[in-house]
C-alpha positions in Angstrom: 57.6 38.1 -28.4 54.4 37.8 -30.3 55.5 35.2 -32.6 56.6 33.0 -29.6 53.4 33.5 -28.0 51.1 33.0 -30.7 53.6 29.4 -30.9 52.9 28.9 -27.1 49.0 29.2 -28.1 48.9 27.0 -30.6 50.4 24.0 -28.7 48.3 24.8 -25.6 45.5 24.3 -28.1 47.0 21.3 -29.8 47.2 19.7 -26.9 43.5 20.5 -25.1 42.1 19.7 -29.2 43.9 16.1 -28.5 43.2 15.6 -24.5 39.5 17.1 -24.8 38.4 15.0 -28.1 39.3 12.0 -26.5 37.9 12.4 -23.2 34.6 14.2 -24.9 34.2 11.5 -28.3 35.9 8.6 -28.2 35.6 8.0 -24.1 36.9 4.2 -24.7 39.6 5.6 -26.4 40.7 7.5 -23.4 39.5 5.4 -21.1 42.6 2.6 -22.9 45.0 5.4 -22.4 44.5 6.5 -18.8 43.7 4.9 -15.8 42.4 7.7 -14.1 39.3 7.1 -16.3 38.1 4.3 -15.1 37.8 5.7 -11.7 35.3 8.5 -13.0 31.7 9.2 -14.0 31.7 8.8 -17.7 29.6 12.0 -17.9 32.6 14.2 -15.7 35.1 12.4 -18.1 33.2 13.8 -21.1 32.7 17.5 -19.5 36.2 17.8 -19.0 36.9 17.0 -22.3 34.7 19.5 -23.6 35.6 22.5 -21.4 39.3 21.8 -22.8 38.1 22.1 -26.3 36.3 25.2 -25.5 39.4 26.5 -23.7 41.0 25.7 -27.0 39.0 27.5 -28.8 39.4 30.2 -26.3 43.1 30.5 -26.3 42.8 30.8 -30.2 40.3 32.5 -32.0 39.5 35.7 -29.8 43.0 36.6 -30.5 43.1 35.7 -34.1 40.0 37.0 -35.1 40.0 40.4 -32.7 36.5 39.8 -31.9 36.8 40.0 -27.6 40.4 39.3 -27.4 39.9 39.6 -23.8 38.6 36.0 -24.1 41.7 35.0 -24.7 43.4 35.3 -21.1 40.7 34.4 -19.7 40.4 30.9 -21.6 44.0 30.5 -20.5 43.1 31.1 -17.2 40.4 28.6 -17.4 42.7 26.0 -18.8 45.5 26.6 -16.1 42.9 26.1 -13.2 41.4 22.6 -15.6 45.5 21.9 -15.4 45.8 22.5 -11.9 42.9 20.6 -10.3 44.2 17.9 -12.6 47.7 17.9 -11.5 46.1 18.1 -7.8 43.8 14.8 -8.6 47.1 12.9 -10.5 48.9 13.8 -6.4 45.9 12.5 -4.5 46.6 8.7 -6.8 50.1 8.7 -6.7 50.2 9.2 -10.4 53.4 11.5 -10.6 53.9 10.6 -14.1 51.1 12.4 -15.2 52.2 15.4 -13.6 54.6 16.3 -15.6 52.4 17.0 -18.3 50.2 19.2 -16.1 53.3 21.2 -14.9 54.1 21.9 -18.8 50.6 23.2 -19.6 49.7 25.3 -16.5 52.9 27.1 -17.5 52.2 27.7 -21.1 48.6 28.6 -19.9 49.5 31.3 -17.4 52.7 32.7 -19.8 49.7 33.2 -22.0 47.3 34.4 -19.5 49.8 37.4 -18.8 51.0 38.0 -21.7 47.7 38.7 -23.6 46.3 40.6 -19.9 
């Protein structure tokens, strides 16, 4: 069970590392790839991006390093509610695509959450 959790982390983190580097440095970048950019402040845009790379950091090195593994869960916590209000924001547009994706990470987020609680 470990093993598949620690898997479970490291894509959760993968995929924040990729989402929240684009939306925090290369905001063109990002703003190419989704349309839901354009329709935000370029400051929220970039804050987003870097509470997901904390929260990868989060879901990662508490854990791996022992130092306040308590962190952990909560990072995962805070990345399922980032997931959440995103997937609520993609309904409000009529952007059901994208919601997909959301579904996929609030549930690795929360398996992770309770797992490490």
């Amino acid at each position: 069970m470990n093993i598949a959790l620690w898997i479970v982390q490291g894509l959760v983190a993968l995929g924040f590392i990729y989402s929240g580097w684009l939306k925090a440095f290369q905001y063109e970048k990002a703003k190419a790839s989704w349309g839901w950019v354009k329709d935000v402040s370029k400051e929220f845009v970039v804050f987003i991006g870097l509470v997901e790379l904390l929260g990868a950091l989060g879901i990662i090195l508490p854990q791996a390093t022992n130092v306040l593994p308590v962190l952990t869960p909560i990072a995962a916590v805070g990345l399922a509610a980032v997931v959440l209000f995103g997937a609520l924001f993609h309904v409000k547009r009529k952007e059901y695509r994208e919601i997909s994706v959301n579904f996929v990470f609030f549930a690795f987020a929360v398996f992770v959450a309770i797992s490490r609680f």
